[in-house]
N, C-alpha and C positions, 0 to 999 in steps of 0.2 A: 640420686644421692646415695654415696655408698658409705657405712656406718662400721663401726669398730663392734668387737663384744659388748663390752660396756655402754655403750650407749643403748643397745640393744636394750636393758635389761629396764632403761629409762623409760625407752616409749611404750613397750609391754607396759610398764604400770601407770601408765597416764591414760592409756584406755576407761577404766573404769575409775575417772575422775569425775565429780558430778556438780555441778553448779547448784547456787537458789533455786535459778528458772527450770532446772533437771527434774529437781524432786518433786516427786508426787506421791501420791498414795496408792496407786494402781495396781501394787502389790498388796497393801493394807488387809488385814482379815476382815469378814464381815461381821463380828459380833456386837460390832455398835448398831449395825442395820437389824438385822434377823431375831427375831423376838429369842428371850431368855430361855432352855431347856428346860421343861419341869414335868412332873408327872402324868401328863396325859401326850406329851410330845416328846422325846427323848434326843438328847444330843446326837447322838447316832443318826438319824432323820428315819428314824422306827417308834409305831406306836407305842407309847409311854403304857408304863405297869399297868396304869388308873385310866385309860384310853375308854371315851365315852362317847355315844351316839343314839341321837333317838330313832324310836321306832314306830311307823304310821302305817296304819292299813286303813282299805278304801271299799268300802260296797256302794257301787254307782251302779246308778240305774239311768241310761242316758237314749235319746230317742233323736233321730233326723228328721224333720220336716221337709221333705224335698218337695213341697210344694214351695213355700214363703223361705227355704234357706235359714233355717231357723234350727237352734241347737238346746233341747231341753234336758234337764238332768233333777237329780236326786243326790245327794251322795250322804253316807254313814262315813266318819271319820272317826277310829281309834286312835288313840296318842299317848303310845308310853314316855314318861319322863324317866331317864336315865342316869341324867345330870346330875349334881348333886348339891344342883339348886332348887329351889320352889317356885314357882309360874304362878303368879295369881294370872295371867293374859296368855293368849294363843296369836299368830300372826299366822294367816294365810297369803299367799299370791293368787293377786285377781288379773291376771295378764292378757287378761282379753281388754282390760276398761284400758288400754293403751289405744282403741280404736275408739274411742271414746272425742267426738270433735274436739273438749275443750280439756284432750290428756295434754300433761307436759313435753310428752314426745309431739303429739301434734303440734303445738303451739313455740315449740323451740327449734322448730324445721328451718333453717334457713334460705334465705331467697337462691334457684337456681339461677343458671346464666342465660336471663330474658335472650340473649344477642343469638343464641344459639339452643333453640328449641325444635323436637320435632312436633308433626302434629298430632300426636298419641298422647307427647307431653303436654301441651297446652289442653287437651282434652282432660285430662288428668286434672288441671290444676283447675278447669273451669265446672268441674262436677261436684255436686251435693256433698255436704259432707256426709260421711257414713255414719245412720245412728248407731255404733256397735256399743260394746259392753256391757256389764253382766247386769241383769236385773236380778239381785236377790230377792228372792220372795218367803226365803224363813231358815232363821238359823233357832237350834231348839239343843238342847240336851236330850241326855238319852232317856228321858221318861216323857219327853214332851213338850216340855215346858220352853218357852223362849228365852232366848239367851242373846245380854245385848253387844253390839257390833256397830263398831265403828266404820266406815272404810275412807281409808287414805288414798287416793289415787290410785294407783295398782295396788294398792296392799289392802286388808281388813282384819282387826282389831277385835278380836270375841274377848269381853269381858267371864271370867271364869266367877260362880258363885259361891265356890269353894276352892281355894289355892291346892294348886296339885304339887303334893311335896314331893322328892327323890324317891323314885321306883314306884306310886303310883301311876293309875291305867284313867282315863277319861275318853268318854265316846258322846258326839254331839251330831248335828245333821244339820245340809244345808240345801236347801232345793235354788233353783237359780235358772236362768233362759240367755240367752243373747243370739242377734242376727250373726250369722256366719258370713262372713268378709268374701268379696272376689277377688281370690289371689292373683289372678291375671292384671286386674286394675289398681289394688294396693299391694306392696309390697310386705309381704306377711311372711311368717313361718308355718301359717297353716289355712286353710280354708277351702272355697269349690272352686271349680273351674267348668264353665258351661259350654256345650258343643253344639252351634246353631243347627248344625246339619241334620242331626236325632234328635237332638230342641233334650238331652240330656246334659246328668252333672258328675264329677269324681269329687268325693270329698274328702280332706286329708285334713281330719281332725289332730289338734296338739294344742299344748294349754289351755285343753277346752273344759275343764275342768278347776274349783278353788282349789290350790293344794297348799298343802302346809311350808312356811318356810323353816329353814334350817334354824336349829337353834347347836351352836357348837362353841366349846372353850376358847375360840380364840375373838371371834367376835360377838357373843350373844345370839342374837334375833338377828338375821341376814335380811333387813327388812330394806335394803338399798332401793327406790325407786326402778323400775322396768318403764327405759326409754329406747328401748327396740337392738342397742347395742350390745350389752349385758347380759349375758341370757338368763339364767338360775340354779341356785343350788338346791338340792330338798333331800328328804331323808329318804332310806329305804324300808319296803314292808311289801305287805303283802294285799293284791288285789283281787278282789271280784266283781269284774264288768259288765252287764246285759245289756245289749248294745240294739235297739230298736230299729230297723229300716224298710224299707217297701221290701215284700217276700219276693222280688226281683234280685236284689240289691246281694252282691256278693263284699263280703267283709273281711278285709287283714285287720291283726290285730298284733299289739303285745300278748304274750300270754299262749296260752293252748285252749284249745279251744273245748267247750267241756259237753256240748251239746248238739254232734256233728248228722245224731239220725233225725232230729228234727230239720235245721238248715241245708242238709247236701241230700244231693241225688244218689242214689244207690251207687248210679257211673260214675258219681265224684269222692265217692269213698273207697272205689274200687282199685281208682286210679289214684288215690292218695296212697291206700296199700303197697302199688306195685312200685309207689315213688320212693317209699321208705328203703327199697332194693334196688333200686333203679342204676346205673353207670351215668347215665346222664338226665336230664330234665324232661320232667312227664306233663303232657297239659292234662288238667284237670279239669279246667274250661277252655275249650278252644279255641282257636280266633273265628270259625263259621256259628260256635255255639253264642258268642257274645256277640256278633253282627246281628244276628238274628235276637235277642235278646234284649240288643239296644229298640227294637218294633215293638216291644211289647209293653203292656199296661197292666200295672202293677193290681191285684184285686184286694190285695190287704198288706198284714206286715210282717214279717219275723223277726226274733230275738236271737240273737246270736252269745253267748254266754264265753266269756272268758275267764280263764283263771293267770295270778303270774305272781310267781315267790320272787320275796328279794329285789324286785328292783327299784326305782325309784322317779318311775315317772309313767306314762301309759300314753303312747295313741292309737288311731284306728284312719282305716280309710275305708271306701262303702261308696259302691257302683255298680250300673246294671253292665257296662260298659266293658268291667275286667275279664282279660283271658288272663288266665292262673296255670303258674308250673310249678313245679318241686323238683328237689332233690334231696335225699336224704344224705348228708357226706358224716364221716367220724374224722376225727382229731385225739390221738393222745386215746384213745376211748371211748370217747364222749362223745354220741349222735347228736347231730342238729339238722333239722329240717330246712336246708334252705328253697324259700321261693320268691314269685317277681310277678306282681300283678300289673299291668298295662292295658293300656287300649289297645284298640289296632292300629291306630295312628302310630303308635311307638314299635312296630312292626315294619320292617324285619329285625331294626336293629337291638329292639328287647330280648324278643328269644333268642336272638345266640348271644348276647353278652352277660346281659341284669345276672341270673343265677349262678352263673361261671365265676364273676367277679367275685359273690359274695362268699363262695366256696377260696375260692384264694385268699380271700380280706383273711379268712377264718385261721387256712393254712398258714399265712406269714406271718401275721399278727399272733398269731398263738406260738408261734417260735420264738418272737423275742419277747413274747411276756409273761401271758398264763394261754392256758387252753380256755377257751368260749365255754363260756359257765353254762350260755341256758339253751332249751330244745329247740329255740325257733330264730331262723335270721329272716327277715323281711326288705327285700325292693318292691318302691311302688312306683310308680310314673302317674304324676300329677302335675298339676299347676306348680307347688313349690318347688324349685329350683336343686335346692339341698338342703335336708335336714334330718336329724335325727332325735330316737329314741329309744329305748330300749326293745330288743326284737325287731324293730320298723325301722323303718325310714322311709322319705320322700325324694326322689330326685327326676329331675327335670328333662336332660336331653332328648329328643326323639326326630327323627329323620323328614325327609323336605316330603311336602302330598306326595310326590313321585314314589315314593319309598328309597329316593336315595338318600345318601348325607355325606359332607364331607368328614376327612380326615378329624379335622378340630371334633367335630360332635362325636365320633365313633369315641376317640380318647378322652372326650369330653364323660362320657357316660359312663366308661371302665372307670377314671379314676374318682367322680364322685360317688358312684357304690362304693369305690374302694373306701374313699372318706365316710360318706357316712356309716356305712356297717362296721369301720375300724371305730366310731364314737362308742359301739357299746362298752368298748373297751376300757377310753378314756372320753368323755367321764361316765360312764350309765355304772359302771361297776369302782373304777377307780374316780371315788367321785367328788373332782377339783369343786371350788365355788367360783362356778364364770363368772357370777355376777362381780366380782372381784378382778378375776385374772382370766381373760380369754385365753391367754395364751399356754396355760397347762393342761385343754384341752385340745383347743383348734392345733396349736403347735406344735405341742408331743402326737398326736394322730395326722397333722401332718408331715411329720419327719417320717411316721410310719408308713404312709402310704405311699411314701418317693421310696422306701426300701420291699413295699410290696408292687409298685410299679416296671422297679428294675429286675425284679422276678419274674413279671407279664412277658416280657422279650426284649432282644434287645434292641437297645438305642427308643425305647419308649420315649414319646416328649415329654418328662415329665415337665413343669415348670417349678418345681418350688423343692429345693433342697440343693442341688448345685448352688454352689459359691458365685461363679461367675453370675447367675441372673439377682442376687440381691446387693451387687456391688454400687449399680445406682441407685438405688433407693437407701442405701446407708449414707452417702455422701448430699443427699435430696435435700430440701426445704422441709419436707413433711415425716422425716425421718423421728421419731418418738422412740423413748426406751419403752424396751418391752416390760416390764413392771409399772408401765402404765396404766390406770383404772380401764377400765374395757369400754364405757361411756364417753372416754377423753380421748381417745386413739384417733388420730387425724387419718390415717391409712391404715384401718385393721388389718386388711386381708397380705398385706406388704409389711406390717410389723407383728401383728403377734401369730399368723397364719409360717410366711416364709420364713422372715427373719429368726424364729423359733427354730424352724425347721434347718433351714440352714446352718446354725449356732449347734442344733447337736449333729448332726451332720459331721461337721469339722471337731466338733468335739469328740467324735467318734473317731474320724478317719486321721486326721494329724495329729491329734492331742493325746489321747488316754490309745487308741487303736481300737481295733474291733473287739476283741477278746474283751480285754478292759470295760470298752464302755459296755459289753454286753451283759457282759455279768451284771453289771452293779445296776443297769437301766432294769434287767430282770429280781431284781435286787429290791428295787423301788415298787415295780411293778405288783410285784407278789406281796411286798407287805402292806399295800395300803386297797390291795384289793378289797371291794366292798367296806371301804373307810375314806377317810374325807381328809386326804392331804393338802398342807401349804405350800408356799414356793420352798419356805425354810427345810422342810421335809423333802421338799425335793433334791435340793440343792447339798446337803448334811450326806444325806441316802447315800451319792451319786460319789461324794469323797469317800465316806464311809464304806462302802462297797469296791472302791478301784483302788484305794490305799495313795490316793494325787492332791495333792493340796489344790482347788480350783477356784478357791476367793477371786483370785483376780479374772478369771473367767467370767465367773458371774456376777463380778462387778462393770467389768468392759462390757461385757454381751447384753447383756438384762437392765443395769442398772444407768446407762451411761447411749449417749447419742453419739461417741466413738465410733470414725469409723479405718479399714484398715489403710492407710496409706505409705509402706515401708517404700522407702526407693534407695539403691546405689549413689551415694552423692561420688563416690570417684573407688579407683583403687589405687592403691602404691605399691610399687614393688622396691624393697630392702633388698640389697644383696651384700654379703658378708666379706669384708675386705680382708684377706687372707695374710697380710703382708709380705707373702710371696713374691718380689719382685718379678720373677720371672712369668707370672700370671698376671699381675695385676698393671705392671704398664703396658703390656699389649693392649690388654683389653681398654684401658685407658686411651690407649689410641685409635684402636679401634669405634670409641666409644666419639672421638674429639672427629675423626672422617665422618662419621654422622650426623655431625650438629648441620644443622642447617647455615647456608651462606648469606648475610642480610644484605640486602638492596643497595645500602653505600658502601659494601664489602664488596660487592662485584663489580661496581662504578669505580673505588679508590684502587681495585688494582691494577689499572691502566696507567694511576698517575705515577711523573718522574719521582725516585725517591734521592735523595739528598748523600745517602750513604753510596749509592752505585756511583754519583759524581765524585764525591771524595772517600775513596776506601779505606783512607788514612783515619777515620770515623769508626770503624768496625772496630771491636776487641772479642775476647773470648766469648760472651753473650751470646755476640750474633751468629756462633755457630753450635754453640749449648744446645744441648737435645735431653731435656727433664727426664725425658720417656726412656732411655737407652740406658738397660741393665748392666750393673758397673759388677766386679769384682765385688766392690765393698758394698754394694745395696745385698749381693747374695752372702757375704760373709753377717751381717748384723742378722740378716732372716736366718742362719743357723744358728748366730748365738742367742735368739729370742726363742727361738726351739727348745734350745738347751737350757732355759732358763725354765721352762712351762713343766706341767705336769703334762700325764697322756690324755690326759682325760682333756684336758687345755687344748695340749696337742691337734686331736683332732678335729674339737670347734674350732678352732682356727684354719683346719685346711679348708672349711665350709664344702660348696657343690649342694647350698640348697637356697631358692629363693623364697623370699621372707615378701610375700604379701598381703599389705592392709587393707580389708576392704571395709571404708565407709559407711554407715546406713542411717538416714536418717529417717525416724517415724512423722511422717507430716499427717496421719489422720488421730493422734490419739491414743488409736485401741493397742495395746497390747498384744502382738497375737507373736507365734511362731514362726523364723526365718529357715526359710528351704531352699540354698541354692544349689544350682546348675551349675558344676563348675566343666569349662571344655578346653582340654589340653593341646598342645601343639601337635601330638603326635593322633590327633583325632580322636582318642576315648576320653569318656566324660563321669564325673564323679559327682553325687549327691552329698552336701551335708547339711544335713536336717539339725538344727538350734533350737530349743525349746525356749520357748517366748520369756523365760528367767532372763535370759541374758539381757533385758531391759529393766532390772529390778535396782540398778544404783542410777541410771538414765533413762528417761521413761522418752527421751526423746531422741540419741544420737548414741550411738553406738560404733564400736571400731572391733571385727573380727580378724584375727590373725590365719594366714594358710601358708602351713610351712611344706612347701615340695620341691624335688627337686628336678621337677618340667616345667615347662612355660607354659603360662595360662593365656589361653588365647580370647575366651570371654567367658562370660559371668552372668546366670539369668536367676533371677528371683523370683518364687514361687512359681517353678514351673508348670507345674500341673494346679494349676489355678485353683489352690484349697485353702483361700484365706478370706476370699473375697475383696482382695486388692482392687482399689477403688482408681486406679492409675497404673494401667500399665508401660506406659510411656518410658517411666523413671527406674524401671526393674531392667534393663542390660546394660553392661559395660563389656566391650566399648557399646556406646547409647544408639542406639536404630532409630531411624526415621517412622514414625507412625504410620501405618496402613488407613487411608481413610479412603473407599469405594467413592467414586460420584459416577452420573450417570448424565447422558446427553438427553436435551428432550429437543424436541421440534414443535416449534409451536406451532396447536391447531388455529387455524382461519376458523373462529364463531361466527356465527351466522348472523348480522343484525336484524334488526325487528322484520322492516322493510321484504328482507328476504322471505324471513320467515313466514309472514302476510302472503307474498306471491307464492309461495312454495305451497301453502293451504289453498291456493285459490282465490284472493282477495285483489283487492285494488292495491295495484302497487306505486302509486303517490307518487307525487315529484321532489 
């Protein structure tokens, strides 16, 4: 179809015409959603003037029974009130009474899939229940006296006998015991793991202890049930832990350790010295010193004493079992000790990776946020899988008896160090409430770890930050918005783990760019350091910092089961009819030789025609030729010339093609159009659209490309940065799908019969 000026100017503005079914809110601000600005939170997404947090410190006295698996303690708790409200009540988390047979998390387990069970599993579900959880045995004030207590399922309820106003201090004490869980047989965040061989145990203590919940402005008392989903929020202070175990027993800890000529050997303080200077990692216990170690019988106990400012939560682990390395690395200034306690079982592949990782977590993680605040980062190799705490962690990988391992497990090990010593980050210091929102911890340090993975080398597998791996899980049945409670999440580790990550990922790389989102993520980072940020805070920060309006970001991404499906529904090419005759019917004709010839056009032109019989039939018509430039078609094209302005003038000569390209949104989400455009003469042009352009149509759009070469085709989202959930519908002209299959040849199975005679048996008729 070839079109005048004026009509031109039509369809340009029918573009952005918008229907009922068009409109939506996608664009809308979030101010109806995101709590009110006020004093202790500030519109900016910066702590507010009046910004408040309480403060708890801990003297425990905690002891291992490595006989009976059993976890006894003490603890002195202080508790500034900062608030500036009055507390006649305290709330602690009892996060152990989740192992408790008749806890909520047990009892709300749903049935697995009987049809498809291994026998590990069926052993699992046919064994005792576990008596776990806390026996409290005395909650008291600080002169002695008892103080009474409720306990709610995970939680407990100390009645105060004097209301503690704004800026008053209260100190109480609670002694307590529970059996330590086998984290091999139940699925835990913390507990032993026994080794038949040495007839030994490692134990990877966390939440083994009552600690206080959060009390903060935006929800009170964070007294939310612990159903194993959810993990916790709590305040920060200060710690002193004396950690009881067989004088065998070597101890990681949060903290530093304050009493190293009683607990180490002369050789292992000598060799912690030379690690402090070290270029690479020193053992401190070596793998022949802990083989042999693992023989011996313990003849009594030692106390291991730790101290740790500032954090806000405390584990330990303790085995006769651990070889121990170090290294001392600096950041920015700031020495940290990193090391990596394992068995030998986790040999070879612990000493070359565990302490390497943690040194890198430290290196990239401190570029894009703060430098590592405290002296000590900790790898253990245990039972637990992955997990974190302040200084510590737990993580799981370890290589086959042989001492080899595949691929998956070597990356499998680099990148959960990398995850969990990237938690200190977020949240042990930036410190989200997961019980709330997993995914402002798991999410934001997993975005972190795909940017300190891509730094390990190249073509790393990472899994979780590329666009492409979360495009079926946004399009999936169990797809959940990430502002989902952390306990309701049908697929955590696919929504608020990847999908987070992925989300700033793109928000980094497409949307705002690297600069952009770096500053302002450093932005967020640094002001809520050692403070207790919301989503709102997050989300405020991150505009507030890059100067980009990004409501509709985090209303698509975060708030919404949206996912991206942009496709090409066609293109059109406009071409500008010149009124040139002497251009415009050649090409006309040229245009009429092209059409195609239909099926009863090439049959009808055999038959007799009526006019060859009588010629006398024929008049002027039948020799009229529309297309052949007369005298007077070129005289009226100069007096239209003469009639124009120059400016006229020249749109009229045209020599640029005018093509529309289509797009319809079929997943919902909002995001940014990137296309691929490839020209006839073979070079190819990006034009990158910022996701506005669906702000009058939230579902069908029409972009205009005015050139004057021929576009040969058209790909959408080239470089796969949106997470397009349908690549099928992204080129024009449209490609046929790639889908691999593969030949099989069926195996001959052996029936019973066979099998009988092949063993040696009677083989029947």
């Amino acid at each position: 179809m070839r079109i005048v000026p004026a009509c031109l100017l039509i369809v340009i503005a029918s573009w952005g015409q918008t229907t009922k079914q068009s409109l939506s809110d996608k664009f809308r601000q979030l101010e109806e959603i995101l709590p009110t600005p006020n004093e202790y939170r500030a519109a900016s997404g910066a702590p507010g003037h009046r910004y408040w947090q309480q403060k708890v410190d801990y003297d425990i006295k905690v002891e291992i029974d490595d006989v009976n698996q059993r976890c006894i303690g003490a603890e002195k708790i202080t508790y500034r009130n900062n608030s500036p409200d009055t507390l006649t009540y305290l709330w602690l988390q009892l996060d152990q009474n989740i192992f408790e047979p008749g806890s909520d998390s047990n009892l709300t387990v749903t049935s697995p899939d009987l049809s498809r069970m291994s026998y590990a599993g069926v052993s699992m579900l046919m064994q005792d229940p576990f008596p776990g959880g806390y026996k409290i045995t005395s909650v008291k004030d600080a002169l002695g006296a008892p103080l009474p207590f409720t306990v709610v399922k995970t939680m407990m309820r100390i009645d105060l006998k004097k209301a503690l106003a704004p800026g008053e201090v209260t100190s109480f004490s609670v002694d307590w015991s529970f059996n330590i869980v086998n984290a091999k047989k139940t699925r835990a965040r913390s507990g032993y793991e026994y080794f038949a061989e040495d007839k030994n145990y490692i134990y990877e203590m966390a939440q083994w202890f009552p600690r206080m919940a959060a009390y903060y402005d935006v929800f009170g008392w964070q007294h939310k049930q612990f159903l194993g989903a959810g993990e916790f929020t709590l305040e920060f202070g200060d710690y002193k832990v004396a950690i009881t175990v067989p004088d065998d027993h070597i101890v990681a800890s949060t903290g530093v350790l304050q009493n190293p000529q009683q607990v180490l050997t002369a050789a292992q303080r000598a060799r912690l010295a030379e690690a402090d200077k070290a270029a690479k990692p020193v053992l401190i216990v070596t793998e022949a010193e802990a083989t042999a170690n693992e023989k011996n019988q313990p003849k009594g106990k030692k106390t291991w004493v730790y101290h740790a400012e500032n954090v806000r939560d405390f584990g330990f682990a303790s085995s006769r079992k651990f070889i121990w390395d170090a290294q001392a690395h600096t950041v920015d200034g700031h020495k940290t000790l990193a090391m990596s306690y394992y068995p030998k079982e986790g040999n070879p592949l612990w000493e070359r990776y565990s302490t390497a990782a943690i040194i890198h977590t430290l290196n990239v993680y401190s570029k894009y946020s703060f430098t590592y605040p405290y002296p000590i980062a900790i790898s253990v190799n245990g039972p637990v899988g992955g997990m974190e705490y302040p200084m510590i962690c737990f993580n799981g990988p370890r290589p086959l008896k042989d001492k080899t391992y595949s691929s998956r497990t070597k990356y499998g090990l680099i990148s959960v160090v990398i995850h969990e010593v990237g938690h200190n980050y977020f949240p042990m210091v930036v410190n989200s409430d997961e019980r709330q929102w997993t995914w402002m911890d798991e999410g934001i340090n997993t975005f972190l770890q795909y940017l300190a993975e891509v730094e390990w080398e190249e073509n790393y597998p990472s899994r979780r930050g590329e666009p492409r791996y979360i495009a079926s899980y946004m399009a999936g049945d169990t797809h959940d918005a990430i502002m989902t409670n952390s306990e309701s999440v049908v697929d955590l580790g696919a929504n608020a783990y990847a999908k987070t990550a992925t989300g700033l990922n793109i928000l980094r790389e497409t949307i705002l760019g690297r600069e952009l989102f770096d500053f302002a993520f450093r932005e967020y980072s640094r002001r809520w350091k050692f403070k207790r940020p919301t989503p709102s805070d997050f989300f405020r920060t991150m505009e507030d910092a890059s100067g980009v309006d990004l409501d509709w970001f985090w209303r698509g991404w975060f708030y919404s089961t949206d996912h991206t499906d942009i496709a090409i529904e066609k293109v059109r090419l406009f071409q500008l009819d010149t009124k040139n005759p002497e251009l415009e019917k050649p090409s006309r004709r040229e245009q009429k030789k092209d059409e195609p010839v239909t099926l009863s056009e090439q049959r009808n032109k055999a038959l007799p025609k009526l006019v060859d019989a009588r010629p006398e039939l024929k008049d002027f018509y039948n020799s009229y030729d529309p297309l052949k430039v007369t005298e007077k078609d070129k005289e009226d094209y100069q007096k239209l010339l003469a009639d124009l302005e120059e400016e006229e003038r020249t749109a009229l000569k045209g020599g640029a093609n005018f093509y529309v390209i289509d797009l319809r949104n079929g997943g919902g989400l909002v995001m940014p159009v990137i296309l691929e455009i490839e020209y006839k003469d073979g070079k190819k042009e990006e034009m990158r659209i910022p996701a506005e352009i669906w702000r009058r149509n939230n579902q069908r759009v029409s972009k205009l490309l005015v050139t004057p070469k021929e576009v040969v085709s058209i790909r959408l989202d080239p470089h796969l940065e949106t997470a397009d959930t349908d690549l099928s519908n992204n080129h024009w002209p449209a490609r046929p799908v790639k889908t691999p299959f593969q030949l099989f040849k069926e195996k001959e199975v052996p029936n019973p019969m066979q099998l009988e005679k092949k063993a040696g048996g009677p083989s029947g008729n």
